[in-house]
Backbone as CSV, one residue per row, in Angstrom:
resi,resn,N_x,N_y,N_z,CA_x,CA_y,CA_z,C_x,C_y,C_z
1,UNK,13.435,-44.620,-57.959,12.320,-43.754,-57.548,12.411,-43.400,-56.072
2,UNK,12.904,-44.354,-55.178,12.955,-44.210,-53.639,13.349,-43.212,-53.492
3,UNK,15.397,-43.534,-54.680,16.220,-42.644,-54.064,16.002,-40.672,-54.317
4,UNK,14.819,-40.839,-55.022,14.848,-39.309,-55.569,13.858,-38.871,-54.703
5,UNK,12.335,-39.741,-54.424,11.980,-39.022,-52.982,12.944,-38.629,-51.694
6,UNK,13.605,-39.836,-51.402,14.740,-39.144,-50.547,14.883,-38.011,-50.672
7,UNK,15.417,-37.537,-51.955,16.514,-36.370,-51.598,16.031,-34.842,-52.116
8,UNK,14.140,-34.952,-52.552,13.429,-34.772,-52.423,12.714,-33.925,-51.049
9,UNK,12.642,-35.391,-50.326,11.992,-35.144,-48.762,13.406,-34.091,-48.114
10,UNK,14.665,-35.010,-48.537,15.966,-33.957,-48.002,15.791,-32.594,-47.859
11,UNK,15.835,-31.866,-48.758,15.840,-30.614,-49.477,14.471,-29.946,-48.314
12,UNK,13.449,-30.629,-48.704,12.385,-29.749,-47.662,12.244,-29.451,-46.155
13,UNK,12.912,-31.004,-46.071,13.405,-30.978,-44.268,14.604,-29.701,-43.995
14,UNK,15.415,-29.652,-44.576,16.559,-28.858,-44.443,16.045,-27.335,-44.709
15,UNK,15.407,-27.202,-45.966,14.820,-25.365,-46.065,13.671,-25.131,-45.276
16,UNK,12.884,-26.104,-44.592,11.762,-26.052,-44.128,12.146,-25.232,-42.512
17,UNK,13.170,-25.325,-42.547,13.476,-24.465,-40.781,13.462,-25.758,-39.867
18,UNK,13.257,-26.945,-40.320,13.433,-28.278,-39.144,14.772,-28.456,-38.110
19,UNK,14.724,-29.324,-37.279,15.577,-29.514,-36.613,16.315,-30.434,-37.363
20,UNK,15.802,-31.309,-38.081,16.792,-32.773,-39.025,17.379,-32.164,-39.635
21,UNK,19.032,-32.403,-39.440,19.727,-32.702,-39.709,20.144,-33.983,-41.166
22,UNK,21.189,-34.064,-41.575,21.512,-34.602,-42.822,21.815,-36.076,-42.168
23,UNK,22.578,-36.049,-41.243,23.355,-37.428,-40.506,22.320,-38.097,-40.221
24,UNK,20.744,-37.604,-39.720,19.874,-37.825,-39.235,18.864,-38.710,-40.377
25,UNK,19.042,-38.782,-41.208,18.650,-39.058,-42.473,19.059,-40.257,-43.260
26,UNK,20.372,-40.748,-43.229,20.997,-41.644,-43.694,21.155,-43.185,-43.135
27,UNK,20.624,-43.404,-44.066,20.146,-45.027,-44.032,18.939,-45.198,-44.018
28,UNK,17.760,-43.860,-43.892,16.379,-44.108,-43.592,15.358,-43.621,-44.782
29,UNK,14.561,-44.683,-45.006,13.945,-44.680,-46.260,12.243,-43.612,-46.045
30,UNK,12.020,-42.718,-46.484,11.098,-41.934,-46.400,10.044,-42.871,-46.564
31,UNK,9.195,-43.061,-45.147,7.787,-43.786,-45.904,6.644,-43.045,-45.235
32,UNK,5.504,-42.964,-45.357,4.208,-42.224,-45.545,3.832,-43.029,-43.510
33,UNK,3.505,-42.010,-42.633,3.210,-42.773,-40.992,1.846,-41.853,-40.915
34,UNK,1.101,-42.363,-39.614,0.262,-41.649,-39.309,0.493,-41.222,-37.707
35,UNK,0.590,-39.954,-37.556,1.120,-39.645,-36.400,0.134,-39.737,-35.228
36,UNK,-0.121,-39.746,-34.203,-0.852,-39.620,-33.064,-0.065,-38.703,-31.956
37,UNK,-0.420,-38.108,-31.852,0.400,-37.181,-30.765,-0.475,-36.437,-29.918
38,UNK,0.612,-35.790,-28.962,-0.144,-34.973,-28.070,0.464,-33.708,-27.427
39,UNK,0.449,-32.428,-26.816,1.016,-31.398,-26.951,0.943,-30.752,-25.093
40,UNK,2.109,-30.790,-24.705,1.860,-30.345,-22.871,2.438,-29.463,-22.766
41,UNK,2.205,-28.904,-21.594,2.346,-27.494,-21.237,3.890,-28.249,-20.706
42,UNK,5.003,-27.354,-20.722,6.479,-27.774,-19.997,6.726,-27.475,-18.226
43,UNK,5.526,-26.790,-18.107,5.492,-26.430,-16.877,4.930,-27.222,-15.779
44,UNK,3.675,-27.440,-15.989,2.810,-27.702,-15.243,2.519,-29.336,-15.941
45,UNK,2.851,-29.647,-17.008,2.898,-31.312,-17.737,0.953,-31.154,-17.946
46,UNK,0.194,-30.541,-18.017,-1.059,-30.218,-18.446,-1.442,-30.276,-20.290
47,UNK,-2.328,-30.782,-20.319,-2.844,-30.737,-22.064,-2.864,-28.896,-22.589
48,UNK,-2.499,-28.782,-23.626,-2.710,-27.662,-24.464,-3.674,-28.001,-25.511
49,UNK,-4.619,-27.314,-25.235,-5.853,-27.578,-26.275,-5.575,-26.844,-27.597
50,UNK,-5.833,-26.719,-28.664,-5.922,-25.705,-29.750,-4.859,-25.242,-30.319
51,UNK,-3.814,-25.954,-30.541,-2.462,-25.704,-30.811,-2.643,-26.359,-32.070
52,UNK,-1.888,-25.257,-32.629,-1.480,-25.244,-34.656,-1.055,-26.257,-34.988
53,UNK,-1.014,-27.523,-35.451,0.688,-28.419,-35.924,0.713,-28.278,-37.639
54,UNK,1.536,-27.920,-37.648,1.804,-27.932,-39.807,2.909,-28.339,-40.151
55,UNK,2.896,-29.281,-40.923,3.803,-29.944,-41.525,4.880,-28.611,-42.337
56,UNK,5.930,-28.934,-42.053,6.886,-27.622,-42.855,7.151,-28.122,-44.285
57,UNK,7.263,-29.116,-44.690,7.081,-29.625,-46.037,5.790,-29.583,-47.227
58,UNK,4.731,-29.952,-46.710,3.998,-29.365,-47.674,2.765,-28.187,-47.078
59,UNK,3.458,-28.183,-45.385,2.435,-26.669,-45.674,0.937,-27.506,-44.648
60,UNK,0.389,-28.753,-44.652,-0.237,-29.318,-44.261,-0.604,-29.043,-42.540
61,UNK,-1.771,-28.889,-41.864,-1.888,-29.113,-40.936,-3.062,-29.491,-39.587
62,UNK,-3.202,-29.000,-38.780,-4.168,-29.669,-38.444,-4.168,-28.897,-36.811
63,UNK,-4.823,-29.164,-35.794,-5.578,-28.218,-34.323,-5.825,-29.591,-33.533
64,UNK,-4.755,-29.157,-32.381,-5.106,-30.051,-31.464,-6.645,-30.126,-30.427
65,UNK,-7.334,-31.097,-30.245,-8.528,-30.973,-29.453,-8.389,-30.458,-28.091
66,UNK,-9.596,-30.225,-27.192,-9.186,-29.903,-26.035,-8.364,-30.690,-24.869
67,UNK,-8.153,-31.676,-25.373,-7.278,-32.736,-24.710,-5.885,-32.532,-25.022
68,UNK,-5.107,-31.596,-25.964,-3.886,-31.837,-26.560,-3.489,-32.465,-27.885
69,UNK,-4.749,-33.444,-28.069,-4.642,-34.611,-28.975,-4.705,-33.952,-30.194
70,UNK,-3.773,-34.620,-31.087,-3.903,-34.565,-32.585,-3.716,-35.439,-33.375
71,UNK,-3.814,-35.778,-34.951,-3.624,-36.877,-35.554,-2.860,-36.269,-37.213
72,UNK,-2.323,-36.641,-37.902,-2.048,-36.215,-39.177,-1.090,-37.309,-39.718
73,UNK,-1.152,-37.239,-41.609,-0.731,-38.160,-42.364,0.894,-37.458,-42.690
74,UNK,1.764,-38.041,-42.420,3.467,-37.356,-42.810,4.253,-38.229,-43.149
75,UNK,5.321,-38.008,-43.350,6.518,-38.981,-43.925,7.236,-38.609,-42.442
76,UNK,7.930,-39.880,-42.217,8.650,-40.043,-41.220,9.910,-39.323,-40.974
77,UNK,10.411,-38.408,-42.080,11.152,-37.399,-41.648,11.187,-35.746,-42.277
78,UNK,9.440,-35.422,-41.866,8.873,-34.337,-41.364,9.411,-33.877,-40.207
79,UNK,9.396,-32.358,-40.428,9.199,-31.388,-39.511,7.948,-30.613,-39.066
80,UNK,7.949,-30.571,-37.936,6.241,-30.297,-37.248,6.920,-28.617,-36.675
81,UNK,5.949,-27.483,-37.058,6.194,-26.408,-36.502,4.726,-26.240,-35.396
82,UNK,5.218,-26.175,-34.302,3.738,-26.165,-33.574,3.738,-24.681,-32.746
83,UNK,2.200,-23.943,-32.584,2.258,-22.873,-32.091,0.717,-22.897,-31.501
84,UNK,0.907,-22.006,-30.768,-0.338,-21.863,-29.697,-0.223,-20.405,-28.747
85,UNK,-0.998,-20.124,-28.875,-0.996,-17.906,-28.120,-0.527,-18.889,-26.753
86,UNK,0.147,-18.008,-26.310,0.711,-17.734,-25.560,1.487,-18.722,-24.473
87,UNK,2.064,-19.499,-25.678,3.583,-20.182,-25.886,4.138,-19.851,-26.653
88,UNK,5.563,-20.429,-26.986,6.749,-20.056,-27.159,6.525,-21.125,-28.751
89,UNK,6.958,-20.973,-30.350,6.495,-21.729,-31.381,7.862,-22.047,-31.316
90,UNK,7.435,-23.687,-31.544,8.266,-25.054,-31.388,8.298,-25.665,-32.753
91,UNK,9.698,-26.333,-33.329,10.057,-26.447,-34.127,10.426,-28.157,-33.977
92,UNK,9.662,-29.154,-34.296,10.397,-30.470,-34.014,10.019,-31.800,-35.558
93,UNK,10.470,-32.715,-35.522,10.267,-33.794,-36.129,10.474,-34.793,-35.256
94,UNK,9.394,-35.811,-35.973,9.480,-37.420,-35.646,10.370,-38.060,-35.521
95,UNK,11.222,-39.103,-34.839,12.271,-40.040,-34.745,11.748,-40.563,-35.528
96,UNK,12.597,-40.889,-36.798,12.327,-42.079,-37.700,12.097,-43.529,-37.296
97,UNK,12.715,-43.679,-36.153,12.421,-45.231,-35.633,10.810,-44.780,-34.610
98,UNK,10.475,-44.117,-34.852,9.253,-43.471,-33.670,8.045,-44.809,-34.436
99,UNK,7.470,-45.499,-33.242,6.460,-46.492,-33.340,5.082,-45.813,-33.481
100,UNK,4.230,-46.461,-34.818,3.162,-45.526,-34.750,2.011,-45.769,-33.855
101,UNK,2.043,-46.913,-33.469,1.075,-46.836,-32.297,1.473,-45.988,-30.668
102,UNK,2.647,-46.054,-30.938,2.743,-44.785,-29.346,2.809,-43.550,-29.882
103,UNK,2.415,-42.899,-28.747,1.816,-41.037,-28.960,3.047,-40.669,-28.363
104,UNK,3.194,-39.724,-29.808,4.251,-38.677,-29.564,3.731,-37.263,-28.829
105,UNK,4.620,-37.374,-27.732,4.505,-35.811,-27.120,5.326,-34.728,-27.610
106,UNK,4.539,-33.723,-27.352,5.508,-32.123,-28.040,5.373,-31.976,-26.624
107,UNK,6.496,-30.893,-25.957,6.044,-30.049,-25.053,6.413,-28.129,-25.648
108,UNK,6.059,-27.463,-25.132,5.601,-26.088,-25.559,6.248,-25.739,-23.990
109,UNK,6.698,-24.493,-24.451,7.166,-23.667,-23.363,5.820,-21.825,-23.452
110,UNK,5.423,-22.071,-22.077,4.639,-20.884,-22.150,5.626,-19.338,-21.976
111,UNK,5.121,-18.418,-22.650,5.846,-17.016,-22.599,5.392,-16.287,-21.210
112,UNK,6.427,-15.908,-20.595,6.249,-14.931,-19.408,6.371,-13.627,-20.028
113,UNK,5.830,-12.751,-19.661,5.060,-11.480,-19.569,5.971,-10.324,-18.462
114,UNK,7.135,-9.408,-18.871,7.080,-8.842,-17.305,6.001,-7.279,-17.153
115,UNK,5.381,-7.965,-15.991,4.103,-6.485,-15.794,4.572,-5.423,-15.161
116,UNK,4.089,-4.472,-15.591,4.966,-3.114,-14.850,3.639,-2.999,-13.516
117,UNK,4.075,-1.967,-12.862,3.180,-1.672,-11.606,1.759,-1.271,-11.961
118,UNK,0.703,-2.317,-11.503,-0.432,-1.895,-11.349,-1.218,-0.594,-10.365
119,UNK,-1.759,-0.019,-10.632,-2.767,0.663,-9.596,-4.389,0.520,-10.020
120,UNK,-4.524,-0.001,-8.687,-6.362,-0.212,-8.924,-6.940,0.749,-8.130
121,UNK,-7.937,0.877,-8.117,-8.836,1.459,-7.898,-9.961,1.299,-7.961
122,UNK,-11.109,1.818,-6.909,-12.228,1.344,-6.643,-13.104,1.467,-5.935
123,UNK,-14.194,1.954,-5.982,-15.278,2.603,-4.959,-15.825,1.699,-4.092
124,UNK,-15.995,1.947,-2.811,-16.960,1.838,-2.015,-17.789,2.501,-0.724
125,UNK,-18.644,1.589,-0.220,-19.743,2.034,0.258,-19.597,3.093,1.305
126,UNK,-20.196,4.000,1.491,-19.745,4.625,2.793,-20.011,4.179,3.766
127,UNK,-18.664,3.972,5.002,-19.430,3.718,5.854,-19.539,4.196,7.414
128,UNK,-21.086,4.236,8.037,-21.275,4.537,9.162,-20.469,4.535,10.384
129,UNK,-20.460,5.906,10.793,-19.319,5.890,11.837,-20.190,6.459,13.298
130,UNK,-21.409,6.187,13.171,-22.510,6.099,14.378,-21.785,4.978,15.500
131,UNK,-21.239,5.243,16.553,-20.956,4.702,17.819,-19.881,4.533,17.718
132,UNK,-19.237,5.135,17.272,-17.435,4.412,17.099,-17.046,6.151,17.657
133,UNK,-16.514,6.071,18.920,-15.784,7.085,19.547,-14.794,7.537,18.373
134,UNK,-14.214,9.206,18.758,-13.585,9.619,18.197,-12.876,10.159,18.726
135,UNK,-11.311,10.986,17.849,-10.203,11.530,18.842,-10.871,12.192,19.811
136,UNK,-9.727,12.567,20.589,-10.416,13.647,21.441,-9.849,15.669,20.612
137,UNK,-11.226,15.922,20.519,-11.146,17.348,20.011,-10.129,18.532,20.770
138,UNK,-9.309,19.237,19.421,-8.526,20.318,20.513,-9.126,21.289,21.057
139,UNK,-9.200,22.034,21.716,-9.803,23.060,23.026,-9.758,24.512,21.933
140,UNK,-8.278,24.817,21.095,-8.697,25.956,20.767,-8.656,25.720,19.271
141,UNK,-9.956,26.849,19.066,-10.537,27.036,17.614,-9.659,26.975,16.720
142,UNK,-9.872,26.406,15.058,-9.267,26.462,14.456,-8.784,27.588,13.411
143,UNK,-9.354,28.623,14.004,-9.002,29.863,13.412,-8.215,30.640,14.113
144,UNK,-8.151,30.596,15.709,-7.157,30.626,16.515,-6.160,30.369,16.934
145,UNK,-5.801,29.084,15.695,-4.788,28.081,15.655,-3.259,28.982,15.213
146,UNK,-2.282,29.166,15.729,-0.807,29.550,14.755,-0.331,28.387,13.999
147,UNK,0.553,28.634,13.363,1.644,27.751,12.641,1.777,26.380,13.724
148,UNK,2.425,27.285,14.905,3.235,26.164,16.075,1.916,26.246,17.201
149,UNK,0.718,26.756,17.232,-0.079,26.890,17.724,0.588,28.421,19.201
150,UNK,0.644,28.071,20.368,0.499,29.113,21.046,2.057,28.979,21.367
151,UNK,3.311,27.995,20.493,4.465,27.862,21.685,5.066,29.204,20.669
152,UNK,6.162,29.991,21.824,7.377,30.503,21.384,8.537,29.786,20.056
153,UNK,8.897,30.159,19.344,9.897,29.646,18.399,11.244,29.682,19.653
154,UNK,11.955,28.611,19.480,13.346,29.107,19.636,13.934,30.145,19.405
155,UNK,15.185,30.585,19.945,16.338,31.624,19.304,17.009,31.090,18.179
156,UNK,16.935,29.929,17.906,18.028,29.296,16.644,16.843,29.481,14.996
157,UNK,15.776,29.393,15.761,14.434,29.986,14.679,15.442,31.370,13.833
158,UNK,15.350,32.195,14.567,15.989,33.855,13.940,17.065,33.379,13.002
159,UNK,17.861,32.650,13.180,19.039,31.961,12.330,18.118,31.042,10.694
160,UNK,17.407,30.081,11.124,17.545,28.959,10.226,15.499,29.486,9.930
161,UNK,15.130,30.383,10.271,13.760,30.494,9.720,13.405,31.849,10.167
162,UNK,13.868,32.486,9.660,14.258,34.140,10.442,12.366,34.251,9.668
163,UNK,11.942,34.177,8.985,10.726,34.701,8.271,9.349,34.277,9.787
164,UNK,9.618,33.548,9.794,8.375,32.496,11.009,9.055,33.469,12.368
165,UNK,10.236,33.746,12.495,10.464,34.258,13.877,10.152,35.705,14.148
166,UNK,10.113,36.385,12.970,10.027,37.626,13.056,8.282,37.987,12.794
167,UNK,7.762,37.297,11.839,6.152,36.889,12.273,5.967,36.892,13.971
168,UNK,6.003,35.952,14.432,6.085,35.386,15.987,6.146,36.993,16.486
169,UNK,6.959,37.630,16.495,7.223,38.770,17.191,6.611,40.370,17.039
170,UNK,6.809,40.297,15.123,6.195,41.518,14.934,4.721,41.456,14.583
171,UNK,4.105,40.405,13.952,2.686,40.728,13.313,1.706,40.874,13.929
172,UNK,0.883,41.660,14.538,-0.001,42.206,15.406,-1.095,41.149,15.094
173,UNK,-1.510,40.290,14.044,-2.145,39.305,14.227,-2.054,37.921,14.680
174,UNK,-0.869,37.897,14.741,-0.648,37.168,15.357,-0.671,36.980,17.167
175,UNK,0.227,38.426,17.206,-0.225,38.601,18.718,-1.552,38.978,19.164
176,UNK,-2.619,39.292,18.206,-3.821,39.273,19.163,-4.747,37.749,18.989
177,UNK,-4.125,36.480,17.642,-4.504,35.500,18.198,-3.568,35.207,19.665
178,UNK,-2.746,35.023,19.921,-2.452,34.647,21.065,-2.996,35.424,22.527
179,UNK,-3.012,36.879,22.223,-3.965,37.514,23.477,-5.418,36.653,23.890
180,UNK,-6.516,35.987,22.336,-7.600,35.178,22.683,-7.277,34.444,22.748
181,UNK,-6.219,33.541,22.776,-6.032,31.929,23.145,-5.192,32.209,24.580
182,UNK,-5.126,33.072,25.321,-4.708,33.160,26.545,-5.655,33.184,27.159
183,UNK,-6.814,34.443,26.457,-8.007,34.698,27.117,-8.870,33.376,27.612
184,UNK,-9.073,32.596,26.080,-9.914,31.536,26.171,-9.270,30.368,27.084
185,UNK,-8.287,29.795,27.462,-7.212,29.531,28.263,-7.834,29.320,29.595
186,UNK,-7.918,30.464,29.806,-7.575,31.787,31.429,-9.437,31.193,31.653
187,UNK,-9.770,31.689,30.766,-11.756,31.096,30.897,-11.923,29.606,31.073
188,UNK,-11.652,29.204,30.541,-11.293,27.636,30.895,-10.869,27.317,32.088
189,UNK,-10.025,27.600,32.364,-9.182,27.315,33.451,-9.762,27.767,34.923
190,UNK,-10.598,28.628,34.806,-11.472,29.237,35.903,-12.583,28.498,36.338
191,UNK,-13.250,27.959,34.671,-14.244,27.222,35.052,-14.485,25.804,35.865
192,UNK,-12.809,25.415,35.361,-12.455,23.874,35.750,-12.186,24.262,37.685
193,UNK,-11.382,25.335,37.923,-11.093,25.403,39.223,-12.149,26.239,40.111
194,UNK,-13.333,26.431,39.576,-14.060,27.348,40.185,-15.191,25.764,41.463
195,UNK,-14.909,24.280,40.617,-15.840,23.587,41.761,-14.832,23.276,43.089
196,UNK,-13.647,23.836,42.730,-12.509,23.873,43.858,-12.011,25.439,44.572
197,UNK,-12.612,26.252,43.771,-12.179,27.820,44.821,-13.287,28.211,44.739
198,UNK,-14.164,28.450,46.032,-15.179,29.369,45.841,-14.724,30.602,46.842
199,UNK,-16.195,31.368,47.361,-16.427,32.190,48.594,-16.922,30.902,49.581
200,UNK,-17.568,30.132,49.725,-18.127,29.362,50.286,-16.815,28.455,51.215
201,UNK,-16.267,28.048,50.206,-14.613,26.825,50.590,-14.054,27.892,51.318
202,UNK,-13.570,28.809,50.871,-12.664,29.625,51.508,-13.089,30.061,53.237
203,UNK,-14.803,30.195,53.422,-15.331,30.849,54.306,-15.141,29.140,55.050
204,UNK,-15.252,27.999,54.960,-15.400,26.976,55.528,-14.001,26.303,56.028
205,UNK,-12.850,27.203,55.035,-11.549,26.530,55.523,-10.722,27.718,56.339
206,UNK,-11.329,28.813,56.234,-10.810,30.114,57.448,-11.339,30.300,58.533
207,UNK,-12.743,30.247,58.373,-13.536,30.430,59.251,-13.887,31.783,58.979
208,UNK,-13.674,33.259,58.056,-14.013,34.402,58.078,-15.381,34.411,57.364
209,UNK,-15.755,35.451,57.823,-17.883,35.742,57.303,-17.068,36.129,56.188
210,UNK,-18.652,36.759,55.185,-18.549,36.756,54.244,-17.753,38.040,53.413
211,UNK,-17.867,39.175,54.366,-17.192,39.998,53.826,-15.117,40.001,54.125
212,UNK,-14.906,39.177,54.947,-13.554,38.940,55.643,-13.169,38.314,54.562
213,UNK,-13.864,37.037,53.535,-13.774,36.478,52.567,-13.614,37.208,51.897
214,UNK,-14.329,38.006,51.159,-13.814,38.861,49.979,-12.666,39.411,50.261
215,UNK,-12.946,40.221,51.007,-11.131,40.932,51.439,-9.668,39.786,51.594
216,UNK,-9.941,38.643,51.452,-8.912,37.733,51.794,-8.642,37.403,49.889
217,UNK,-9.972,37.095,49.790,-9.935,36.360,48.052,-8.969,37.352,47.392
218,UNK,-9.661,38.470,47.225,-9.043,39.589,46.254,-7.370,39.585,46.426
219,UNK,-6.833,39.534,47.975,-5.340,39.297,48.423,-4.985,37.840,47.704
220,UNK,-5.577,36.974,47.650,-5.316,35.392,47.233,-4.850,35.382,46.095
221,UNK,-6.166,36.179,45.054,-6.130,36.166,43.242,-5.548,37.278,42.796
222,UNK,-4.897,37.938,43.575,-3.650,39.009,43.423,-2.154,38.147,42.792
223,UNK,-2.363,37.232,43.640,-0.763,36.459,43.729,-0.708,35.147,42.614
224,UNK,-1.720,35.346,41.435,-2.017,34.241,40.743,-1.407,32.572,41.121
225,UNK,-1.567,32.347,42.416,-1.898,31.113,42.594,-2.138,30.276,41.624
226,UNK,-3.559,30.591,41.631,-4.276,29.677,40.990,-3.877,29.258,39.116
227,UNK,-3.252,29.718,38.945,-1.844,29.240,38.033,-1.413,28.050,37.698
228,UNK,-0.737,28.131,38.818,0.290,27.425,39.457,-0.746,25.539,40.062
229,UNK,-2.024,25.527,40.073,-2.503,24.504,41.207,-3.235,23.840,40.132
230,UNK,-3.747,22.415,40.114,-4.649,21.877,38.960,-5.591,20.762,39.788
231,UNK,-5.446,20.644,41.161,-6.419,19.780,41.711,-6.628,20.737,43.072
232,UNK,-8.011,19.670,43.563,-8.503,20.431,44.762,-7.790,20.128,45.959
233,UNK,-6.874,19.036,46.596,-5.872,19.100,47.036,-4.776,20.102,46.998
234,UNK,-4.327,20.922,45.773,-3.214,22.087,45.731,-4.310,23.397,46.072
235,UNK,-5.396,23.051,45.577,-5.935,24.880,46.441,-6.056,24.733,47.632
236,UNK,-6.754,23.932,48.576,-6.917,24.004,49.552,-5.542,23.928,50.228
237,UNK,-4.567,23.735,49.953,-3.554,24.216,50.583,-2.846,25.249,50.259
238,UNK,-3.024,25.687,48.798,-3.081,27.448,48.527,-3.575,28.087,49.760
239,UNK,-4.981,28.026,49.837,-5.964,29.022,50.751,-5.197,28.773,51.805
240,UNK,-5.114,27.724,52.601,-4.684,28.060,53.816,-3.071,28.538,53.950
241,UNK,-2.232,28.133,53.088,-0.648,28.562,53.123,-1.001,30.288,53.408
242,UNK,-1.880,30.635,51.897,-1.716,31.950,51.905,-2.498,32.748,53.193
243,UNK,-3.766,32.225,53.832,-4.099,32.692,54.663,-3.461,33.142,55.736
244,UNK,-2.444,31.800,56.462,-1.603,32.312,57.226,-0.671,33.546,57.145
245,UNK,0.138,33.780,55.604,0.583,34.938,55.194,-0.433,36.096,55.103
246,UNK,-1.846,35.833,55.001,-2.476,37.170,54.773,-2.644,37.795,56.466
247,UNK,-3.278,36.721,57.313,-3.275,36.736,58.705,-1.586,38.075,59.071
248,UNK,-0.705,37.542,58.989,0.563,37.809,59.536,0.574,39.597,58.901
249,UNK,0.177,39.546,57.515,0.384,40.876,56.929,-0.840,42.319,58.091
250,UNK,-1.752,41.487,57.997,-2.603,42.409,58.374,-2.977,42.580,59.975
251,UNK,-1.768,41.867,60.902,-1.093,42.080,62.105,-0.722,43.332,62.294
């Protein structure tokens, strides 16, 4: 009777998908154990709670607790198929010499995942930009603005962007934004140098009344100087350079 459970238990271990082997088998008498076991992660050596174990022989099985722990009735050369989401399903049996009072461990290999590129996304609050300085603003309007704003293109432009260079040259709108961004420029530029050139400075650094002044100024802002100068140090030595030349002319 033994020998026909044997070969019996044989047959199921072997079609059952087990790891036992035939060699594995011989000399060892099939008897009825009660298993105690327990089921770890291979990684981290942590309990796996809720993992499948079923006997591959009759189909039998049983759910590990949240500890790993499980218990079930088998013959000592069973195959245990164990599975659990998201590990890898493990295929093992008992050592026939396996003692039933020590706990058998399974370990489980968890499945890696490869993730393709995330993008998140996500609203928030607006926020207040009360006291927080900002760039400093450009001078000319943005409707006054060109392509390159007010510079000349190169000559190598006509070659490698002949379309933008010949714009630049022929389109009458273009040249009358640049006539008002000279204008607006030229206005600017008067206003900034006007607390440095007056009638007043001029009459205080020549010594001429007021009408000798005009007649000198008009000779002065003939020769656009004031161009050329960006502090009150360079006019006042405008006025007087040129004075001396106006002096000499009208000798």
């Amino acid at each position: 009777m033994k020998k026909m459970i044997f070969i019996f238990t044989l047959f199921f271990a072997l079609v059952g998908g087990g790891p036992l082997v035939a060699q594995d088998l011989i000399g060892i008498d099939p008897i009825l154990i009660h298993l105690n076991g327990q089921v770890l992660n291979q990684d981290d050596g942590l309990p796996v709670p809720y993992v499948h174990v079923v006997n591959m022989r009759n189909h039998a099985g049983t759910t590990t607790n949240s500890q790993g722990r499980f218990s079930m009735e088998m013959l000592n050369v069973d195959s245990l198929a164990v599975s659990a989401m998201g590990f890898m399903k493990e295929y093992v049996h008992v050592p026939p010499k396996h003692h039933p009072d020590s706990l058998f461990t399974i370990w489980l290999r968890p499945i890696r995942f490869a993730i393709g590129e995330v993008e998140v996304k996500g609203r928030s609050n607006a926020i207040s930009m009360e006291g927080i300085s900002t760039g400093k603003p450009v001078d000319i309007d943005p409707e006054l603005r060109g392509d390159a704003f007010n510079t000349k293109p190169p000559w190598y432009a006509a070659v490698f962007s002949p379309a933008s260079f010949l714009q630049y040259h022929i389109s009458r709108k273009e040249r009358q934004k640049r006539e008002v961004r000279s204008a607006i420029i030229s206005e600017k530029r008067w206003e900034y140098l006007s607390q440095y050139y007056s009638k007043e400075i001029v009459m205080e650094l020549t010594g001429l009344n007021e009408e000798e002044a005009d007649s000198f100024m008009i000779y002065f802002n003939s020769k656009g100087i004031l161009n050329e100068v960006n502090n009150n140090y360079q006019v006042r030595e405008a006025i007087l350079e040129q004075f001396e030349l106006y002096q000499q002319e009208m000798e």
